[in-house]
Residue frames as a rotation matrix with the C-alpha (Angstrom) as fourth column:
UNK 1
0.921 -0.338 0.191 19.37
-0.327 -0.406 0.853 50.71
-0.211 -0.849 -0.485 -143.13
UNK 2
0.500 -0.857 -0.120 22.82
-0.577 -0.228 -0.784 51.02
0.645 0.461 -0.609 -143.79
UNK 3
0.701 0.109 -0.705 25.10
0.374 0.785 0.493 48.58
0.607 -0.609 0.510 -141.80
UNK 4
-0.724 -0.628 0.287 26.88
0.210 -0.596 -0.775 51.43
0.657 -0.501 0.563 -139.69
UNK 5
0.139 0.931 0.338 22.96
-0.872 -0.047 0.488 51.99
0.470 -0.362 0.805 -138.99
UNK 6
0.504 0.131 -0.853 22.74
0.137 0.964 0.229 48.27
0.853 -0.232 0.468 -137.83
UNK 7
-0.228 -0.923 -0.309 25.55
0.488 0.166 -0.857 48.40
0.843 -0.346 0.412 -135.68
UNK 8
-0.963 -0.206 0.177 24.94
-0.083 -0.398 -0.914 51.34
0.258 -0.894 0.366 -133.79
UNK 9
0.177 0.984 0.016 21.16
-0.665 0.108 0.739 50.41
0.725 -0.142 0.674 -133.42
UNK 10
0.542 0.253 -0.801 22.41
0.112 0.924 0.366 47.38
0.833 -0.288 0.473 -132.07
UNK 11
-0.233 -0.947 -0.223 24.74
0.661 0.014 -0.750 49.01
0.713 -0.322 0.623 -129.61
UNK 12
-0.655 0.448 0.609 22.41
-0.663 -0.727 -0.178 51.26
0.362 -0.521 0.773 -128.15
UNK 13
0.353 0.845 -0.402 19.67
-0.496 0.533 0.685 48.02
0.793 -0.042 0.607 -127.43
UNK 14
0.144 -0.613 -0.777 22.65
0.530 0.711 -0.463 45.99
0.836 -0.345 0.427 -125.98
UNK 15
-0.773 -0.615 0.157 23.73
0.194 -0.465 -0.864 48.79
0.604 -0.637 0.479 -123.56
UNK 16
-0.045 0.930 0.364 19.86
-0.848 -0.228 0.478 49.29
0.528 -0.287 0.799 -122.67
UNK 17
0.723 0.042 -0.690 19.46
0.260 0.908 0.328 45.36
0.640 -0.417 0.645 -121.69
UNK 18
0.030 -0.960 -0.278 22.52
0.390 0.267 -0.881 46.33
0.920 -0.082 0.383 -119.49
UNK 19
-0.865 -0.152 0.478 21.63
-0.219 -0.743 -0.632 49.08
0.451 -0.652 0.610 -117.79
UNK 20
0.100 0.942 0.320 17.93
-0.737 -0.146 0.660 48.31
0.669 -0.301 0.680 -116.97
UNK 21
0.491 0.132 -0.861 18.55
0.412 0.836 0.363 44.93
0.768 -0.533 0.356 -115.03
UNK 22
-0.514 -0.505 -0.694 21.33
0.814 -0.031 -0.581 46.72
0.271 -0.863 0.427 -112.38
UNK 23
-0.813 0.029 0.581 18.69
-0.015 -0.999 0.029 49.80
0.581 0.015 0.813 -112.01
UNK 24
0.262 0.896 -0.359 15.79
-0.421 0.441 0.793 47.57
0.869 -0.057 0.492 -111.34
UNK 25
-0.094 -0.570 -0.816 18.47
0.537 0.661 -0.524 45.44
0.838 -0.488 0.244 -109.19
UNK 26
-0.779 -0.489 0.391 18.98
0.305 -0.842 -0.445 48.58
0.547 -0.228 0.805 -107.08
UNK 27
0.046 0.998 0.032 15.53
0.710 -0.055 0.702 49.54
0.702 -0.009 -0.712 -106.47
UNK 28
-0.453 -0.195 -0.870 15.92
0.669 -0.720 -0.186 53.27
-0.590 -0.666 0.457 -105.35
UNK 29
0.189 0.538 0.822 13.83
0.736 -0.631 0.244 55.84
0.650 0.559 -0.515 -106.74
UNK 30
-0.894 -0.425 0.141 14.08
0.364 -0.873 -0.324 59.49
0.261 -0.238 0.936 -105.96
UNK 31
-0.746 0.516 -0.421 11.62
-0.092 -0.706 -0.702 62.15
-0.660 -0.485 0.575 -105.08
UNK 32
-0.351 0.613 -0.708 10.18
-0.878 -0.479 0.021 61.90
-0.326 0.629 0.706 -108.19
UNK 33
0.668 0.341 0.662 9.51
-0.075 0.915 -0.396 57.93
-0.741 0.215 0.636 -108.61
UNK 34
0.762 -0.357 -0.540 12.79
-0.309 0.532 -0.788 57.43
0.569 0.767 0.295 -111.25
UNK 35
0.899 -0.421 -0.125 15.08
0.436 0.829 0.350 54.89
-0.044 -0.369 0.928 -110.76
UNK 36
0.696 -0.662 0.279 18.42
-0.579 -0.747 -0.328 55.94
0.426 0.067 -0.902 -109.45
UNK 37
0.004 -0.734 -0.679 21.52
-0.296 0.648 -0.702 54.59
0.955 0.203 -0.215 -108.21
UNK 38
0.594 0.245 -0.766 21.47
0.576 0.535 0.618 53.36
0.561 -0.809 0.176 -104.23
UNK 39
0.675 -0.406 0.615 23.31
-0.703 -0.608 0.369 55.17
0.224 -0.682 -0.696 -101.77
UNK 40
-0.197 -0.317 -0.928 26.20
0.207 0.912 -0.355 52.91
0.958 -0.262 -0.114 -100.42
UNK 41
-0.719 -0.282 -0.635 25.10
0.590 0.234 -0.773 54.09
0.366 -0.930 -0.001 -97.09
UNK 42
-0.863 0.394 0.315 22.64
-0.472 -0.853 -0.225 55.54
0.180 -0.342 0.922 -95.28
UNK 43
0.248 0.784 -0.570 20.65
-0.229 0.619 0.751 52.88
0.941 -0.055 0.333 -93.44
UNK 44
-0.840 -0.324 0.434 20.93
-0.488 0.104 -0.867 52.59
0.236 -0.940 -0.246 -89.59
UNK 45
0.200 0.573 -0.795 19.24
0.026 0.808 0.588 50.02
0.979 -0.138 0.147 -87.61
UNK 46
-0.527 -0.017 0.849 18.44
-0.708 -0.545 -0.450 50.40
0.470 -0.838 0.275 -83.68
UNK 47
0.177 0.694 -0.698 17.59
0.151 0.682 0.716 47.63
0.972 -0.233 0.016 -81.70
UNK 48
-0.570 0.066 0.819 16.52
-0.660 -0.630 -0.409 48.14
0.489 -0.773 0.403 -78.26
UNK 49
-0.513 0.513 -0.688 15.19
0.697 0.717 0.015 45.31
0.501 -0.472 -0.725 -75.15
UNK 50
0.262 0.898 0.354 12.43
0.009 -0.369 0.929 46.15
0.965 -0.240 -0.105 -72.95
UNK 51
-0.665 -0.542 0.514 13.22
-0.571 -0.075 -0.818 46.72
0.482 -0.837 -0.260 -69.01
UNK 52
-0.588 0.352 -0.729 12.27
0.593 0.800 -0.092 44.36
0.550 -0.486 -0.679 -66.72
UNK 53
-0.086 0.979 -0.184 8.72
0.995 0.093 0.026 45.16
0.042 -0.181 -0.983 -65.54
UNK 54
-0.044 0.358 -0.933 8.27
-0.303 -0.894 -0.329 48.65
-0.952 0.268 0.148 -67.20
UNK 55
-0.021 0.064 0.998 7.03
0.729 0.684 -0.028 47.20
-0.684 0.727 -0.061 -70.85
UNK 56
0.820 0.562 0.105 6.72
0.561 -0.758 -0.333 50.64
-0.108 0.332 -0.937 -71.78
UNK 57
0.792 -0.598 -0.124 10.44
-0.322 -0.582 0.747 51.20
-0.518 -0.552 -0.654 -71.46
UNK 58
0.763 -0.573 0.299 13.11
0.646 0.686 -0.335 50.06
-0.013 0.449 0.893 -74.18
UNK 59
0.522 -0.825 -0.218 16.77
-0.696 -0.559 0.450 50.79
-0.493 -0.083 -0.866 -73.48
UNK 60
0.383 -0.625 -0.680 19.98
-0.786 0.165 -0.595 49.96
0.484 0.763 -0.428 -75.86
UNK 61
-0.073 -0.065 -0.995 21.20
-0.128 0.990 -0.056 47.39
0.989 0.123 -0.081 -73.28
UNK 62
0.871 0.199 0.449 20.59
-0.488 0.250 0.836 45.57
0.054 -0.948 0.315 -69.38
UNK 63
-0.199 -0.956 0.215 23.78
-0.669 -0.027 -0.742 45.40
0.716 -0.292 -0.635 -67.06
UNK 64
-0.152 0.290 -0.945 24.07
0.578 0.801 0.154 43.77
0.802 -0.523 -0.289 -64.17
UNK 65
-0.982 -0.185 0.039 23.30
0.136 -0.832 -0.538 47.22
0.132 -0.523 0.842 -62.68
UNK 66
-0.307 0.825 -0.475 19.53
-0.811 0.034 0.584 46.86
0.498 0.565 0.659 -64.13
UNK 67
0.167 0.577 0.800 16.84
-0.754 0.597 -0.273 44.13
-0.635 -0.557 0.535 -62.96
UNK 68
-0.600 -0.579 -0.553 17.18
-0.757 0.187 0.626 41.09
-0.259 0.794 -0.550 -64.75
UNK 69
0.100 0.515 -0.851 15.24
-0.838 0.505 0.207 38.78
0.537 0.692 0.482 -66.46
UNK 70
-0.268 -0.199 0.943 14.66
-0.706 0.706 -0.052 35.20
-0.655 -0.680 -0.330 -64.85
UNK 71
-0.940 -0.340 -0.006 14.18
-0.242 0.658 0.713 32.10
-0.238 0.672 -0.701 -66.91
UNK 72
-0.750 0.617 0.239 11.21
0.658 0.732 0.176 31.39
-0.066 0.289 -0.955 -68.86
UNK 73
-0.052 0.336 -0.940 10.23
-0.345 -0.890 -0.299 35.39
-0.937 0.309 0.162 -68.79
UNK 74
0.204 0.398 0.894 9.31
0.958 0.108 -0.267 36.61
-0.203 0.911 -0.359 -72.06
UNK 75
-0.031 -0.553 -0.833 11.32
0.409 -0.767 0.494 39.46
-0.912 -0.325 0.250 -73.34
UNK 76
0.579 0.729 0.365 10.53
0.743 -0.287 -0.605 42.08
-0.336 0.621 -0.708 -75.72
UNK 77
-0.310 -0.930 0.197 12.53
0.694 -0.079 0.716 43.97
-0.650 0.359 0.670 -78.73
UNK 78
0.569 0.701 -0.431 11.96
0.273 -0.655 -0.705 46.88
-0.776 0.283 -0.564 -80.12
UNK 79
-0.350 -0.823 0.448 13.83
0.814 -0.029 0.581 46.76
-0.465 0.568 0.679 -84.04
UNK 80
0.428 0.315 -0.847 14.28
0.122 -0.949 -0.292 50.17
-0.896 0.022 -0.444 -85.68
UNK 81
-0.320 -0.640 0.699 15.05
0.857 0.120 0.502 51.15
-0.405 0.759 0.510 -89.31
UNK 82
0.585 0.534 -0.611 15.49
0.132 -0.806 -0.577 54.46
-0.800 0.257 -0.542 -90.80
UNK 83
0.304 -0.333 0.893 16.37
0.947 0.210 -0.244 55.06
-0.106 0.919 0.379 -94.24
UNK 84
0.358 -0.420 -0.834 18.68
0.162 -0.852 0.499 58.59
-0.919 -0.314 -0.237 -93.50
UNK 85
-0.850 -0.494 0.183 19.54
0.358 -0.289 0.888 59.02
-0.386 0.820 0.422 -97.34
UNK 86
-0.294 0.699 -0.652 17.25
-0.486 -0.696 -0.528 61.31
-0.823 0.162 0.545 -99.89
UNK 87
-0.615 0.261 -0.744 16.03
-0.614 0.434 0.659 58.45
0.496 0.862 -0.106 -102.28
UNK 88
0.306 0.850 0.428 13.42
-0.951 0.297 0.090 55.87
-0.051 -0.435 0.899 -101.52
UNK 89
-0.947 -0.191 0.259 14.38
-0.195 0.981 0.011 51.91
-0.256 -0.040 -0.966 -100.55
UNK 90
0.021 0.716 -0.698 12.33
-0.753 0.471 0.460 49.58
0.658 0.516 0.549 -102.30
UNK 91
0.547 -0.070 -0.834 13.51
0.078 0.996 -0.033 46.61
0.833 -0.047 0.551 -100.13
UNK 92
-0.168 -0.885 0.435 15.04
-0.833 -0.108 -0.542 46.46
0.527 -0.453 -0.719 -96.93
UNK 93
0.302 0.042 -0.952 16.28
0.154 0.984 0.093 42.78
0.941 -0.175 0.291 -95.48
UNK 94
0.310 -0.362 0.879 16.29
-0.949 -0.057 0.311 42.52
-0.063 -0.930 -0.361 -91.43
UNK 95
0.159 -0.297 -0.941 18.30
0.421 0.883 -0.208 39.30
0.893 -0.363 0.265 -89.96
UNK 96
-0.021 -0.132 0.991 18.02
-0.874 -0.478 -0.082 38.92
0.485 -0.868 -0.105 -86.51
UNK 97
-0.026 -0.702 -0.712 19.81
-0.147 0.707 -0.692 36.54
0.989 0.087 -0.121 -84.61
UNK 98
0.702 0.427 0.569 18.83
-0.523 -0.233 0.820 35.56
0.483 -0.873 0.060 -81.46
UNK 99
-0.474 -0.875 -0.100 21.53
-0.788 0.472 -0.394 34.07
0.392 -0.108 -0.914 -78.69
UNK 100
-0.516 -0.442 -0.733 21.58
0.001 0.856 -0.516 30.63
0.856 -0.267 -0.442 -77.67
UNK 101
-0.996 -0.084 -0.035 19.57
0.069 -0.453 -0.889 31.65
0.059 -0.888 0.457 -74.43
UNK 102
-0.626 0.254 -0.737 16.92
-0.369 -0.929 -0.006 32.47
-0.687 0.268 0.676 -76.02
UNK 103
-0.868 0.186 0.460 13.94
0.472 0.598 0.648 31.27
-0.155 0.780 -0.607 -78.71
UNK 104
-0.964 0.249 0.093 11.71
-0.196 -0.902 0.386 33.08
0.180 0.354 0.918 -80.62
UNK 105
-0.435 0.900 0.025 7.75
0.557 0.291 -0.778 33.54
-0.707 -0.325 -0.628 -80.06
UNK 106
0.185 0.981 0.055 6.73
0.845 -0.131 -0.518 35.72
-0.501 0.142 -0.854 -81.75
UNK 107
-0.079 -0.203 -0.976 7.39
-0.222 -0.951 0.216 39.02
-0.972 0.233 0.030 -84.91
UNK 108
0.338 0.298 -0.893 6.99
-0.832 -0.348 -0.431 39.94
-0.440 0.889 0.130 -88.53
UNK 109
-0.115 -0.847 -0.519 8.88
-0.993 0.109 0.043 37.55
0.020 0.520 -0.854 -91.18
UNK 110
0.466 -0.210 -0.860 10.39
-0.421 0.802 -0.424 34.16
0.779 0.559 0.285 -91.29
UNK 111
0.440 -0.657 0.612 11.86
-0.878 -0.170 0.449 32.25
-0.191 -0.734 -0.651 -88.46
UNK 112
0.440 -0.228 -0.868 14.50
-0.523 0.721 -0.455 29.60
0.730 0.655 0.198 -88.83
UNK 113
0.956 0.195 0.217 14.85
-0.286 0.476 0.832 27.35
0.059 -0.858 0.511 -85.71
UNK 114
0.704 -0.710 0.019 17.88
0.668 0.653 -0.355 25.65
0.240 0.262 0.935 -87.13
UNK 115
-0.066 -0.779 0.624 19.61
0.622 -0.521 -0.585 29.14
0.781 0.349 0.518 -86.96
UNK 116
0.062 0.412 -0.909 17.69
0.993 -0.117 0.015 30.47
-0.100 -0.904 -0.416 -84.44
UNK 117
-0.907 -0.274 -0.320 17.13
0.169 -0.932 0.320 33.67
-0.386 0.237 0.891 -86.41
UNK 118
0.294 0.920 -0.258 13.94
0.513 -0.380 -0.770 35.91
-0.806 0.094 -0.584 -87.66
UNK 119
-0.869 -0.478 -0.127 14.24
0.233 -0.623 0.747 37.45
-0.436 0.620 0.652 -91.38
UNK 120
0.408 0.913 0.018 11.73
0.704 -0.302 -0.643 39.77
-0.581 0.275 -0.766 -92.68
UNK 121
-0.571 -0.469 0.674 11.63
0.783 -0.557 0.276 42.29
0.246 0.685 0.686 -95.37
UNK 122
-0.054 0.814 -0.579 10.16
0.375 -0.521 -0.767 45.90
-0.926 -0.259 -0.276 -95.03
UNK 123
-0.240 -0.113 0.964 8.90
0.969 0.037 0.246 47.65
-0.063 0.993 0.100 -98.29
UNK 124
0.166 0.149 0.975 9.18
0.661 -0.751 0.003 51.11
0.732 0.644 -0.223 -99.61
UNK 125
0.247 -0.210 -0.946 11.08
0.811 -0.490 0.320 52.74
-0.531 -0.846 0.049 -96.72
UNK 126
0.628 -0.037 0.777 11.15
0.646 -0.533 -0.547 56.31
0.434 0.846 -0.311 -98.03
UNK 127
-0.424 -0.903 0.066 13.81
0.600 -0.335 -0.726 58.57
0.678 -0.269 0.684 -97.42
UNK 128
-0.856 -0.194 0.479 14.09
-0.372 -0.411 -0.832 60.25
0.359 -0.891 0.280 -93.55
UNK 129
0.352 0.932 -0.083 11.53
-0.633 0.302 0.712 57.33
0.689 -0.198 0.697 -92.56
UNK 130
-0.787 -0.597 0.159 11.94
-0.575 0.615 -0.540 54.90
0.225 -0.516 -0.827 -89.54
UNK 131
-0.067 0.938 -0.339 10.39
-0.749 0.178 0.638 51.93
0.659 0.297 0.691 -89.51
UNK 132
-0.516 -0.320 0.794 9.49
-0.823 0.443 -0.356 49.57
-0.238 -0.837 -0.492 -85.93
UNK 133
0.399 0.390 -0.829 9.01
-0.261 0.916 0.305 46.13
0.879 0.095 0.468 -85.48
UNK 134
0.227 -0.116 0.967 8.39
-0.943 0.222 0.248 44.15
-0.243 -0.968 -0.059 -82.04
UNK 135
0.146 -0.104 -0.984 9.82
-0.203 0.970 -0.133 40.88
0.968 0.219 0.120 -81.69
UNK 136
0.591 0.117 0.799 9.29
-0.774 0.360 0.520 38.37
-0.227 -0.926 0.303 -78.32
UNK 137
-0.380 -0.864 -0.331 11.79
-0.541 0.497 -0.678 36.34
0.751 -0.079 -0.656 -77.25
UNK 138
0.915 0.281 0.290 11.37
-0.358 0.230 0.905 33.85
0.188 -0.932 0.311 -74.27
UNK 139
-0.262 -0.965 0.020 14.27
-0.852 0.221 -0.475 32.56
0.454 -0.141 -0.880 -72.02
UNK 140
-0.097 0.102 -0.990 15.18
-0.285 0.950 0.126 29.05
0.954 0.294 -0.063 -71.76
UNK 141
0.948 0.305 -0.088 14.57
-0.007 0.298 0.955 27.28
0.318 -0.905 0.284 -68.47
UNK 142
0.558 -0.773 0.303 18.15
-0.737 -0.293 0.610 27.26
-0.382 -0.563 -0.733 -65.83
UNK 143
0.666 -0.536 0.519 19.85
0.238 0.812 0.533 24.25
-0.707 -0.232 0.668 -67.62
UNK 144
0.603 -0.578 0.549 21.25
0.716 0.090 -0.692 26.34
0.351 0.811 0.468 -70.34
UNK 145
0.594 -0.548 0.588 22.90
-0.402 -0.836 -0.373 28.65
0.696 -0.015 -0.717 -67.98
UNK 146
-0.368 -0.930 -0.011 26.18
-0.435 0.182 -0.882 28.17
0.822 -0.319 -0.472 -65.39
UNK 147
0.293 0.301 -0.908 25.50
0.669 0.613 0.419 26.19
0.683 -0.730 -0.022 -62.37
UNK 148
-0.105 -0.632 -0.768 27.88
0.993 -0.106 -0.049 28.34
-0.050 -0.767 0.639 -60.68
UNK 149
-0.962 -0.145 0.231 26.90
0.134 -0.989 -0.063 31.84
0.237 -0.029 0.971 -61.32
UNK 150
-0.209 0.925 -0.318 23.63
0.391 -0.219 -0.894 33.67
-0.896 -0.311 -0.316 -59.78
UNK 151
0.513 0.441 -0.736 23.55
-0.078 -0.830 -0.552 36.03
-0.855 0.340 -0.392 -62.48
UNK 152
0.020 -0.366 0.931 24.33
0.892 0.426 0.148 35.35
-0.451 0.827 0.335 -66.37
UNK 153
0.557 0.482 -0.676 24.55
-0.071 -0.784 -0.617 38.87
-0.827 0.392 -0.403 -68.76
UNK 154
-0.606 -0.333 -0.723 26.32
-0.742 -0.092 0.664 39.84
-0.288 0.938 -0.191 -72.05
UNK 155
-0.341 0.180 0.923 23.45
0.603 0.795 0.068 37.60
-0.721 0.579 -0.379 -73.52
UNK 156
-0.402 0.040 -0.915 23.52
-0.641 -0.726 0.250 39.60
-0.654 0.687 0.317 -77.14
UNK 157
0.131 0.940 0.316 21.26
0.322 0.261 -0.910 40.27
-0.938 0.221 -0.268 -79.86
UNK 158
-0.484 -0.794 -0.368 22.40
0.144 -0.487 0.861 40.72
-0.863 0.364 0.350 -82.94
UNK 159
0.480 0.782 0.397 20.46
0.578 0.059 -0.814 42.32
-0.660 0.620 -0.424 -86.01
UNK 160
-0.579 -0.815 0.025 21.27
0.296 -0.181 0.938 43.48
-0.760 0.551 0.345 -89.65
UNK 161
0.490 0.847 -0.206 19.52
0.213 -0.345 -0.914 45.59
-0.845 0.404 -0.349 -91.73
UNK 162
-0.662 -0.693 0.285 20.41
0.482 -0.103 0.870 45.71
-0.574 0.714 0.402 -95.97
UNK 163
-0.167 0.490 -0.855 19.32
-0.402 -0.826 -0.395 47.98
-0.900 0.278 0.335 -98.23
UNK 164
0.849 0.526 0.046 18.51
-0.125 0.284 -0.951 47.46
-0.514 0.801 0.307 -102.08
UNK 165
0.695 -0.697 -0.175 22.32
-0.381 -0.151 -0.912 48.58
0.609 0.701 -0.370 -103.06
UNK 166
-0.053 -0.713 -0.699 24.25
0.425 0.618 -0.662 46.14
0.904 -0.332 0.270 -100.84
UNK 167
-0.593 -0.346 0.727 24.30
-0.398 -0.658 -0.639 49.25
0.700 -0.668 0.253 -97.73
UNK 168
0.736 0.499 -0.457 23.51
0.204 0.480 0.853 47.75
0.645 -0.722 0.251 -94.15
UNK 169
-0.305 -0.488 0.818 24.43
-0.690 -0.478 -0.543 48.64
0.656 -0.730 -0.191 -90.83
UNK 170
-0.268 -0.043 -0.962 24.36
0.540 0.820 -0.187 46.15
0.798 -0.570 -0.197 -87.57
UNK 171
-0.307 -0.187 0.933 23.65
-0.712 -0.605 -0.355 46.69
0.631 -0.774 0.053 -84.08
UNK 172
-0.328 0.111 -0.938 23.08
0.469 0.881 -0.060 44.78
0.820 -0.460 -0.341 -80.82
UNK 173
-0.029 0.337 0.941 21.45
-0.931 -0.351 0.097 44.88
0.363 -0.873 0.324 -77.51
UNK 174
-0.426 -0.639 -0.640 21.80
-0.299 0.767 -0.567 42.89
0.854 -0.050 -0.518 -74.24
UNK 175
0.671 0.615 0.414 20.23
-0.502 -0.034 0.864 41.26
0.545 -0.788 0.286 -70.99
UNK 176
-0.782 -0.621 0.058 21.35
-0.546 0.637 -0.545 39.65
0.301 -0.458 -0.837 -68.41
UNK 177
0.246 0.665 -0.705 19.21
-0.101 0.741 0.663 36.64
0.964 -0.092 0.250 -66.90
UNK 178
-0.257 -0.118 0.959 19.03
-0.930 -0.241 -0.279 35.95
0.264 -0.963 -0.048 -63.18
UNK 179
-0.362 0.082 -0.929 19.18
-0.179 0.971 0.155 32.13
0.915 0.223 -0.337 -62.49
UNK 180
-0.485 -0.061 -0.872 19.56
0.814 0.333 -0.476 32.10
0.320 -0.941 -0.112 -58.40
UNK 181
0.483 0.647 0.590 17.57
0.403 -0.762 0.507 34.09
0.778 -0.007 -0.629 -55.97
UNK 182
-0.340 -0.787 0.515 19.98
-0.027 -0.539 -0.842 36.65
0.940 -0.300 0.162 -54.10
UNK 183
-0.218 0.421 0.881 19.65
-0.935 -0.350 -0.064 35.89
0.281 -0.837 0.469 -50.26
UNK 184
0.197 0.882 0.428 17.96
-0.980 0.191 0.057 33.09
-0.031 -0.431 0.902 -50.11
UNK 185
-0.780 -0.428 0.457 18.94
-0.618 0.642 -0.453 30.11
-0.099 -0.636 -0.765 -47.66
UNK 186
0.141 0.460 -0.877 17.56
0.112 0.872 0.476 26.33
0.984 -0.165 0.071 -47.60
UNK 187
0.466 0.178 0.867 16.00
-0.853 -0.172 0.493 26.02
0.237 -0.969 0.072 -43.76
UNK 188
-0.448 -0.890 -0.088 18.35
-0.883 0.456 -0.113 23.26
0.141 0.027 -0.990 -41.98
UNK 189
0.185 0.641 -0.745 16.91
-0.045 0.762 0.645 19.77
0.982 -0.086 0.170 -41.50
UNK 190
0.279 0.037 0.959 16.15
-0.927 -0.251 0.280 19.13
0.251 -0.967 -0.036 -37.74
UNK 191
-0.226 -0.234 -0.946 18.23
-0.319 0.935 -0.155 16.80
0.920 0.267 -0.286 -35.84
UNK 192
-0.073 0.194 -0.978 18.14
0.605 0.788 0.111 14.85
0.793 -0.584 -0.174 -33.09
UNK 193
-0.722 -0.657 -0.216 19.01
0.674 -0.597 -0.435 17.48
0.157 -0.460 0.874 -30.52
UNK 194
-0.754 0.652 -0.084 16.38
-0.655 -0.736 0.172 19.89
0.050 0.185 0.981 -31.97
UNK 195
-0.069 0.853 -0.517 13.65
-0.240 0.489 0.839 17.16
0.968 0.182 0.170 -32.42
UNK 196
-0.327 0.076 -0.942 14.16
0.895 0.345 -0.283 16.31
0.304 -0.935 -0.181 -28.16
UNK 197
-0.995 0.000 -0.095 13.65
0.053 -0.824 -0.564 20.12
-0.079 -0.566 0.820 -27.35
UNK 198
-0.509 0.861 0.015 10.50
-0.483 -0.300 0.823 20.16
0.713 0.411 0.568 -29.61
UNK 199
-0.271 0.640 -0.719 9.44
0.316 0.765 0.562 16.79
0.909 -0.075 -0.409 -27.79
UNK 200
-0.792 -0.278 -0.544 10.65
0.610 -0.400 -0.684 18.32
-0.028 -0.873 0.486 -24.02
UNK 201
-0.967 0.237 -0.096 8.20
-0.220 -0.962 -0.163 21.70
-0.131 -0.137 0.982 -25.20
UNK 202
-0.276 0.946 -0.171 5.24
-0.686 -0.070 0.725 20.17
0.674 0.317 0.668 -26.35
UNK 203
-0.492 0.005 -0.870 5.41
0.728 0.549 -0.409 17.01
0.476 -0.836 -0.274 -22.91
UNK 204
-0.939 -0.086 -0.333 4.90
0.316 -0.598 -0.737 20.52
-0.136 -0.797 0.589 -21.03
UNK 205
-0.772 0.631 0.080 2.38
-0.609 -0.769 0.193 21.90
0.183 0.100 0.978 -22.86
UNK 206
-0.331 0.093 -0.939 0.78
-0.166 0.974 0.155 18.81
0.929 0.207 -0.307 -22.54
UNK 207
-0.195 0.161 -0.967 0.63
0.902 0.417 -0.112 18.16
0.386 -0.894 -0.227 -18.88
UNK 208
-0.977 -0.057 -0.207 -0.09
0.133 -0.919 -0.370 21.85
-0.170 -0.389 0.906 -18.42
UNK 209
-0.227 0.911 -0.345 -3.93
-0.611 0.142 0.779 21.01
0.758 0.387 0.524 -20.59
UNK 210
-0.111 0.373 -0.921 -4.05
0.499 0.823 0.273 17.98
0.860 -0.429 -0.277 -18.58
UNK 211
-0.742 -0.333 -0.582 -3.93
0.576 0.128 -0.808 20.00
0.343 -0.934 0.097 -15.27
UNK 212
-0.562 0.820 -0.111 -6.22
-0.790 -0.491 0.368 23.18
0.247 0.294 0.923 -16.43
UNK 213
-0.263 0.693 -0.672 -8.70
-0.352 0.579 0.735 20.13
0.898 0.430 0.092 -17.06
UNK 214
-0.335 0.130 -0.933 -8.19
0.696 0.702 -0.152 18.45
0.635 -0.700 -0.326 -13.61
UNK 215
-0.937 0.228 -0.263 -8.35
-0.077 -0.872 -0.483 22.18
-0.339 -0.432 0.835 -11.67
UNK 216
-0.810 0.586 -0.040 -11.63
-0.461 -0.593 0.660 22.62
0.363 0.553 0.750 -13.81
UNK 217
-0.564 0.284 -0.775 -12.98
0.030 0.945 0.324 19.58
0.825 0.160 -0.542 -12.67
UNK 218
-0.620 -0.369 -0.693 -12.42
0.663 0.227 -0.714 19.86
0.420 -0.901 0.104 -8.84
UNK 219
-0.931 0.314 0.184 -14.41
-0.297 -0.948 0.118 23.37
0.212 0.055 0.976 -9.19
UNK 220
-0.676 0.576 -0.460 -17.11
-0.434 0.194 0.880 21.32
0.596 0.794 0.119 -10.37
């Protein structure tokens, strides 16, 4: 082999080793199963909370128009991914961030306390698929919320779905939390005033038994 041969032998291997690690990196495949380049977009993510007592019911977010949640409920997420491009995702990374409010019970993945987040991976989302995942939430008890407000909302969820080629799309969804029950009065303590009427009504009823009894007697 001639060393022009050499050369370009070796220039064609070298560019191979190059190209195969960012193709692999990628991990998109087409219709046919070969490796292709990623989309930079086309990945949408939909998260959605459950309405207060219809579990069967997930809307995008809860106002203070909506029932609300009360502390120590257990609230339920419904996370969507659909892969809206015409190649196939080997890999897609969820992060999902729960607020402050909030700690996790219970869904697919990894949870990190410290961060108070849930990361999971889904595999082989193929193109114009959507793939769900539930995650449970509970809500902390009334000392993490205002003293002064009945009714707490904007408490947001925030999730992030990434594809194989870097593409990832965000989205959020909210509750509100009800701390105080609307209406509802502490009966006054009875004072002095009120505790003589009671004594005044029941003296009567009193000597009213005692007479019955004597009348009954006399009959007798």
């Amino acid at each position: 082999m001639s060393t022009k041969q050499r050369i370009a032998s070796f220039l064609v291997i070298g560019s191979l080793f190059a190209i195969a690690p960012r193709a692999l990196a990628d991990g998109c495949t087409n219709q046919y199963g070969a490796t292709v380049d990623c989309p930079a977009t086309n990945i949408v993510v939909n998260k959605k909370v459950a309405y207060p007592g219809n579990p069967n019911l997930f809307v995008e977010n809860l106002t203070s128009a909506d029932p609300a949640y009360s502390p120590k409920d257990e609230v339920e997420y419904d996370v969507a991914v659909t892969n809206t491009s015409n190649v196939n995702f080997q890999t897609v990374t969820v992060i999902d961030v729960f607020p402050s409010q909030v700690t996790f019970v219970s869904g697919p993945g990894t949870y990190e306390a410290a961060a108070n987040k849930l990361t999971y991976e889904l595999s082989n989302l193929n193109a114009g698929t959507t793939v769900h995942n539930r995650v449970l939430v509970k809500v902390k008890d009334t000392s993490v919320f205002p003293a002064n407000q009945d009714i707490t909302c904007n408490i947001v969820n925030t999730v992030t779905a990434t594809g194989p080629g870097g593409q990832s799309d965000q989205d959020t969804s909210s509750l509100c939390v009800q701390t105080k029950v609307l209406g509802a009065t502490t009966l006054p303590v009875a004072g002095f005033e009120d505790n003589m009427i009671i004594a005044t009504f029941a003296a009567i009823g009193g000597m009213g038994v005692l007479l019955f009894m004597m009348g009954r007697k006399r009959l007798a």
